[in-house]
C-alpha positions as CSV (number, residue, x, y, z in Angstrom):
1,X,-1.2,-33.5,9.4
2,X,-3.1,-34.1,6.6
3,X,-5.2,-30.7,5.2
4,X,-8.1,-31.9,2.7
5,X,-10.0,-28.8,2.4
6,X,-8.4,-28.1,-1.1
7,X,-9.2,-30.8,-2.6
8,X,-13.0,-31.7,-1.4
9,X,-14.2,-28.0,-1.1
10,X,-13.8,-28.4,2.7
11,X,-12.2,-29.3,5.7
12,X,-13.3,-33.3,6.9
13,X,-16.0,-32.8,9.7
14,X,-15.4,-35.4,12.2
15,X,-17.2,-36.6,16.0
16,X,-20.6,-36.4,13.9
17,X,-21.9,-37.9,17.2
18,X,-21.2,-34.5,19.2
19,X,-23.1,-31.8,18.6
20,X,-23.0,-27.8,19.4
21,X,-24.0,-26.4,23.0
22,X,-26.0,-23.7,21.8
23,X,-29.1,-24.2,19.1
24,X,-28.4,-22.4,15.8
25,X,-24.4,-23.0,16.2
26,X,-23.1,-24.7,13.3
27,X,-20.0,-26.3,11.8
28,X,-18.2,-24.4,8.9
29,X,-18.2,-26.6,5.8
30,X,-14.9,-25.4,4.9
31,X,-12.7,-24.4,8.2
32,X,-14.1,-27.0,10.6
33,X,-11.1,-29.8,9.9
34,X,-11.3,-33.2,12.2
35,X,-8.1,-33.1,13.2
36,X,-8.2,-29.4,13.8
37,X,-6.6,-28.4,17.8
38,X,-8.3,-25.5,18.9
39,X,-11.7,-24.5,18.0
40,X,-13.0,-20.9,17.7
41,X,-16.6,-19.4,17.5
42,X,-17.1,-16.3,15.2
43,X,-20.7,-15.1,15.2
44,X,-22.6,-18.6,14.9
45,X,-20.0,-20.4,13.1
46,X,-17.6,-22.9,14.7
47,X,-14.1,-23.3,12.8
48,X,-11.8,-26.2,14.1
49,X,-7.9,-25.1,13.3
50,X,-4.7,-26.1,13.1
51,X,-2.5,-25.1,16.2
52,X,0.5,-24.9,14.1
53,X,-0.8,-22.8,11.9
54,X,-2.6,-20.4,14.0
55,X,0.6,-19.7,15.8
56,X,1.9,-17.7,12.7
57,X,0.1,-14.9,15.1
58,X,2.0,-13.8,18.3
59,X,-1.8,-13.0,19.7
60,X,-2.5,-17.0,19.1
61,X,1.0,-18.0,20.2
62,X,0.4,-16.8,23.1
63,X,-2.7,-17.8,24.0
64,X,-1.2,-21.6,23.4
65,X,1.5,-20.6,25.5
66,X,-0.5,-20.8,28.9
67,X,-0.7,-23.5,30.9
68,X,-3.4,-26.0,30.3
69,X,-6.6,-25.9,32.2
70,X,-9.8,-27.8,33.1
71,X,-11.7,-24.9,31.6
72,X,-9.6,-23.8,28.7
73,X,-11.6,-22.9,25.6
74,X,-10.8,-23.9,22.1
75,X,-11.1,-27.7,23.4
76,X,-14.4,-28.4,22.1
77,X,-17.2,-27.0,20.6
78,X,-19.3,-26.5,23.7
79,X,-16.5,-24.4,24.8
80,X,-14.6,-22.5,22.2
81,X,-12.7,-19.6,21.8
82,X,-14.6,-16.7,20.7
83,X,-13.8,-14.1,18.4
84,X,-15.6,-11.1,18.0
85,X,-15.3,-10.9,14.1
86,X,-16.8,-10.9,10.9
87,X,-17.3,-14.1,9.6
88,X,-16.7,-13.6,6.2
89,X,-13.3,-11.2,7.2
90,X,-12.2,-14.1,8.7
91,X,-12.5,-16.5,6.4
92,X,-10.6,-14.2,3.7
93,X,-8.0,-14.4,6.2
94,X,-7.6,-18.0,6.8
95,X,-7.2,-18.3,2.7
96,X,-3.8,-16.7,4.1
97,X,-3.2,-19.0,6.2
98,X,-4.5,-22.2,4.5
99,X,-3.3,-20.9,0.7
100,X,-4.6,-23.1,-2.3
101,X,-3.6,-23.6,-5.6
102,X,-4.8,-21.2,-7.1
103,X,-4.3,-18.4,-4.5
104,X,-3.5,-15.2,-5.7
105,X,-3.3,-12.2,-3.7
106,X,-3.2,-10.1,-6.8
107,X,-6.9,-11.0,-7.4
108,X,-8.1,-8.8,-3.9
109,X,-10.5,-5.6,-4.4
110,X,-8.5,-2.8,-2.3
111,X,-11.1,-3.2,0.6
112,X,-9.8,-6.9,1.1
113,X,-6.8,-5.6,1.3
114,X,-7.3,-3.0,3.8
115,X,-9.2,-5.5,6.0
116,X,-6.2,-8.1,6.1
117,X,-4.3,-5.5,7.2
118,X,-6.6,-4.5,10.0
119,X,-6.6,-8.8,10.9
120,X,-3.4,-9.0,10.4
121,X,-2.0,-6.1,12.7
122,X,-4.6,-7.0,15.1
123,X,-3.0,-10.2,15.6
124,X,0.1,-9.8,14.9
125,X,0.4,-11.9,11.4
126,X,3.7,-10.9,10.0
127,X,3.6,-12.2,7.1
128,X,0.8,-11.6,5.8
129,X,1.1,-8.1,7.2
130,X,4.4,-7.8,5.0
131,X,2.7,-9.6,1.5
132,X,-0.5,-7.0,2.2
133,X,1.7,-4.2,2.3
134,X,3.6,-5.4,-0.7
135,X,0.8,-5.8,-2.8
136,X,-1.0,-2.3,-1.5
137,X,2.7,-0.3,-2.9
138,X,3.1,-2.9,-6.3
139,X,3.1,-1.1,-9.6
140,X,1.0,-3.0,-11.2
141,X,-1.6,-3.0,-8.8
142,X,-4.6,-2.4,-10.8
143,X,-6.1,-0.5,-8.0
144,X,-5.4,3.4,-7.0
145,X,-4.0,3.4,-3.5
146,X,-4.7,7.3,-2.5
147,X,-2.0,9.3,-0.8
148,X,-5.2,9.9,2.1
149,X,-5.6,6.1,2.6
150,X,-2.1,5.3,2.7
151,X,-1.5,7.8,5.0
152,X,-4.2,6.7,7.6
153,X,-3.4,3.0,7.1
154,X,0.3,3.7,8.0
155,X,-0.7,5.5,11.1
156,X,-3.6,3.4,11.8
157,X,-1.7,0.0,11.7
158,X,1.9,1.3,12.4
159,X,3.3,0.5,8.9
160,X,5.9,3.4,8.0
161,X,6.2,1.9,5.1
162,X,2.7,3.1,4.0
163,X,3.3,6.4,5.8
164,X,6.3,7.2,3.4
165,X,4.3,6.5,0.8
166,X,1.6,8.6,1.4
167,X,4.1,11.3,2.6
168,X,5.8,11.2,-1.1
169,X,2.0,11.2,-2.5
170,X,1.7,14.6,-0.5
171,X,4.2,16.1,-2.1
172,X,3.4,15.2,-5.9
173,X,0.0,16.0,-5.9
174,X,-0.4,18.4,-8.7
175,X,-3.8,20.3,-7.2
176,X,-3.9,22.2,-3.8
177,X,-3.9,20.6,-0.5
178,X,-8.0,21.3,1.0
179,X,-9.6,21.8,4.2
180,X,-10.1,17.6,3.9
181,X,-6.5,16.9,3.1
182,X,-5.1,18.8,6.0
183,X,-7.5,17.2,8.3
184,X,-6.0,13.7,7.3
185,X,-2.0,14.8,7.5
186,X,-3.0,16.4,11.0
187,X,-4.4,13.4,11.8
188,X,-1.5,11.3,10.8
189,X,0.5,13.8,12.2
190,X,-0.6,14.9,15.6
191,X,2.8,16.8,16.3
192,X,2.8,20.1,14.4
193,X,6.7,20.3,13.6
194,X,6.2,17.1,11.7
195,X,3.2,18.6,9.5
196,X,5.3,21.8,9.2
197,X,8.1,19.3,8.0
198,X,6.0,17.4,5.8
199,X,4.5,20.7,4.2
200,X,7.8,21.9,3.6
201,X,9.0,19.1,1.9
202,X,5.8,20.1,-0.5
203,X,7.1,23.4,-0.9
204,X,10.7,22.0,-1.4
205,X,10.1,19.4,-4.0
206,X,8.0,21.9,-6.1
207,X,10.4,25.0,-5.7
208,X,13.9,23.0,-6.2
209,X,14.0,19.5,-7.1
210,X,13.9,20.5,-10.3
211,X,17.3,22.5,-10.2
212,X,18.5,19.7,-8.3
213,X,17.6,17.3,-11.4
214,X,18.7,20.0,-13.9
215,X,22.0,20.3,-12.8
216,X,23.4,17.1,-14.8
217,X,22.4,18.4,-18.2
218,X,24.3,21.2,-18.9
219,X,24.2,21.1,-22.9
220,X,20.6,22.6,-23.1
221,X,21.5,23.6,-26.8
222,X,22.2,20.9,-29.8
223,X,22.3,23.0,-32.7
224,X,22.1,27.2,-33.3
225,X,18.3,26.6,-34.3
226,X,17.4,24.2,-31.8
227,X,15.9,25.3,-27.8
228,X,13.2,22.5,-27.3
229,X,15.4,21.0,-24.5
230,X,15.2,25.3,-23.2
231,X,11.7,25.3,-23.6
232,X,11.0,21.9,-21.7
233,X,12.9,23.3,-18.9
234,X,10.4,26.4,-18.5
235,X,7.5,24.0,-19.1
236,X,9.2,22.4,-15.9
237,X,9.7,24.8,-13.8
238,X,5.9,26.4,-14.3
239,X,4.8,22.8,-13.5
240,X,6.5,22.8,-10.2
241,X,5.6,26.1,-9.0
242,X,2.1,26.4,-10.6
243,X,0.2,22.9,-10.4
244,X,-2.5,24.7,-11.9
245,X,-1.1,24.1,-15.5
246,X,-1.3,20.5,-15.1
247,X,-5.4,21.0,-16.1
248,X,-7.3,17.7,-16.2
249,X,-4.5,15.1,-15.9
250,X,-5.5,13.3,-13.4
251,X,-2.4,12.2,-11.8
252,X,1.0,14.9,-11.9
253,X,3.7,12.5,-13.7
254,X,1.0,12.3,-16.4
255,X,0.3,16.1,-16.8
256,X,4.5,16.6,-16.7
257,X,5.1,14.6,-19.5
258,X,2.1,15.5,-21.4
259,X,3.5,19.3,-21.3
260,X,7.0,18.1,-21.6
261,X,6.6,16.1,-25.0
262,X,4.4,18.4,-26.9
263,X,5.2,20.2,-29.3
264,X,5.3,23.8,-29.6
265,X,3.3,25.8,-32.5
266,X,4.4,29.5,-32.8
267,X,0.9,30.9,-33.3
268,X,-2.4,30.3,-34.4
269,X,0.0,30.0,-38.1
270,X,3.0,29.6,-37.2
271,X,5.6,26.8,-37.9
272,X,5.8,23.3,-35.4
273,X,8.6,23.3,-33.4
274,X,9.6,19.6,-32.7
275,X,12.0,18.2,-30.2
276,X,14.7,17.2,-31.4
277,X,15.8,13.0,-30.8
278,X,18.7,14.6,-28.5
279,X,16.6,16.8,-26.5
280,X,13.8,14.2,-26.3
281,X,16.2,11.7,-24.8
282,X,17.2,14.5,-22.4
283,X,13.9,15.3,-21.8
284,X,12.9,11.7,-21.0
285,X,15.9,11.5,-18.6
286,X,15.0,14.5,-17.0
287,X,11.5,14.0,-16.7
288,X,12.6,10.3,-15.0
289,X,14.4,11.8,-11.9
290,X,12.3,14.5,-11.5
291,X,9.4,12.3,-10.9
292,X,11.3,9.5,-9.6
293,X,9.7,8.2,-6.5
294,X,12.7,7.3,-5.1
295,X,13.8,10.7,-5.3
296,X,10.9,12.2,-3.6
297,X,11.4,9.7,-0.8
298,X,14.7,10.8,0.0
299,X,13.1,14.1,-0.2
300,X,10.7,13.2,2.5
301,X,13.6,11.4,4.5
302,X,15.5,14.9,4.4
303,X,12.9,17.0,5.8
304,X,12.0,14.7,8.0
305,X,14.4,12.9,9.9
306,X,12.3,10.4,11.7
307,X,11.9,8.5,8.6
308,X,15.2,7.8,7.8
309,X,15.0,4.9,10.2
310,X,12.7,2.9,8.5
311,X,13.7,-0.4,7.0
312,X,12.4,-1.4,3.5
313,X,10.3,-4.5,3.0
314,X,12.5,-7.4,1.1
315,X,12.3,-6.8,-2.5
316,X,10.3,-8.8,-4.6
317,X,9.5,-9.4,-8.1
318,X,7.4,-6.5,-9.6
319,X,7.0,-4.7,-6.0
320,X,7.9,-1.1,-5.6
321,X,9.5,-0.4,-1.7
322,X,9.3,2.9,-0.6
């Protein structure tokens, strides 16, 4: 099966004797191939695919599965299947399907990759369910995946992974919860003991993950003159219990350490207190696990049990699995 879409800017239109039933119906220039097997209709556009590569969806696989008929659609362009879709969606999701060179998933705006996630958990795409997901929880996506959206695309699409994520983002957010916020974990959350769990696990991280953090570094002292590692550890503990004093960081990690590193001026004249390269490498440490996603997940696991089942996605190369 020969696919020459890639390299002449379209798929080969073939039967140029044939033409649509309806007036106005046309031939995509890039997704109507000649030797496609099954031909769909979205809006007025007719796209001619590959079998085998349309049964990468259970939905699809399925529909093949049935028993052949003098009627079935898909066989022909006066009587295709029809797809009630956006044709441009659709075409960003058959770039999945029918990847080029140059394909780079990276490249997608967060709204593309909200809407392949909507295609691909309505029909059941795995695959590119699993790299959409990926790419939504990466590091180094360029893009700010809110704690709200992640939360309502988990639910929305049943992908836990995303629901962790946006549980863990509940709990680090430095500012108050709102009348908004609530309405979205309620939402996500229809059965109170699991919004009572997931608030608690709020309260928790802020009231004693940091003793739990703490515990390792017992030397808070390196000389007689020297209490910077002290002092970080109040600056610490007034984060967590008061996100107030995180002013206009935007994100928490970023206020933490902003407070953490500083230094510390004994009045409007008084002498710079400096941390010391010891108690800065403590600090750094400590800072690390506090903040540590993956110690606020098992945060979230602990007060709530149901998400203890939930599998992680294969690791990949510069992707963060919650």
């Amino acid at each position: 099966m020969k696919l020459d879409h890639a390299e002449n800017g379209g798929g080969s239109v073939g039967g140029e004797g044939q033409k649509p039933a309806e007036e106005g119906v046309h031939r995509h220039p890039k997704w109507y191939f000649s030797d496609g097997s099954i031909v769909l209709r979205i809006e007025n556009t007719l796209y001619n695919l590959h079998q085998s590569f349309l049964s990468c969806s259970s939905v699809f696989r399925g529909m093949f599965a049935l028993p052949p008929s003098a009627e079935q659609e898909g066989g022909s362009d006066e009587n295709p299947v029809v797809l009630s879709e956006d044709r441009a969606e659709f075409d960003v999701l058959l770039e999945f399907l029918y990847p080029s060179l140059d394909f780079s998933i990276s490249s997608y705006a967060m709204d593309t990759l909200c809407m392949l996630l909507r295609l691909a958990d309505k029909y059941d795409f795995a695959d590119i369910r699993m790299h959409v997901v990926h790419q939504l929880l990466a590091p180094v996506n360029p893009h700010n995946l809110s704690w709200q959206r992640s939360l309502d695309l988990g639910t929305r699409h049943g992908t836990p992974q995303l629901v962790v994520a946006g549980s863990v983002g509940i709990c680090l957010q430095s500012t108050p919860l709102d009348v908004e916020d609530l309405r979205v974990i309620a939402y996500a959350f229809p059965e109170d003991d699991r919004v009572a769990a997931l608030l608690h696990a709020r309260d928790k991280a802020r009231d004693h993950l940091y003793t739990k953090a703490f515990a390792d570094h017992h030397s808070q002292v390196c000389t007689s003159e020297c209490r910077s590692l002290q002092r970080i550890s109040q600056h610490l503990r007034v984060v967590l219990r008061d996100p107030a004093v995180c002013g206009g960081e935007k994100t928490f990690p970023g206020a933490v350490k902003k407070l953490f590193l500083r230094r510390d001026t004994q009045g409007m004249m008084g002498p710079s207190l400096w941390n010391c390269s010891k108690c800065v490498e403590q600090a750094d440490a400590l800072v690390e696990r506090v903040l540590n996603t993956a110690a606020m997940r098992e945060l979230v696991q602990e007060v709530m049990p149901w998400c203890r089942s939930i599998k992680p996605l294969p690791r990949g190369q510069g992707v963060l699995v919650l």
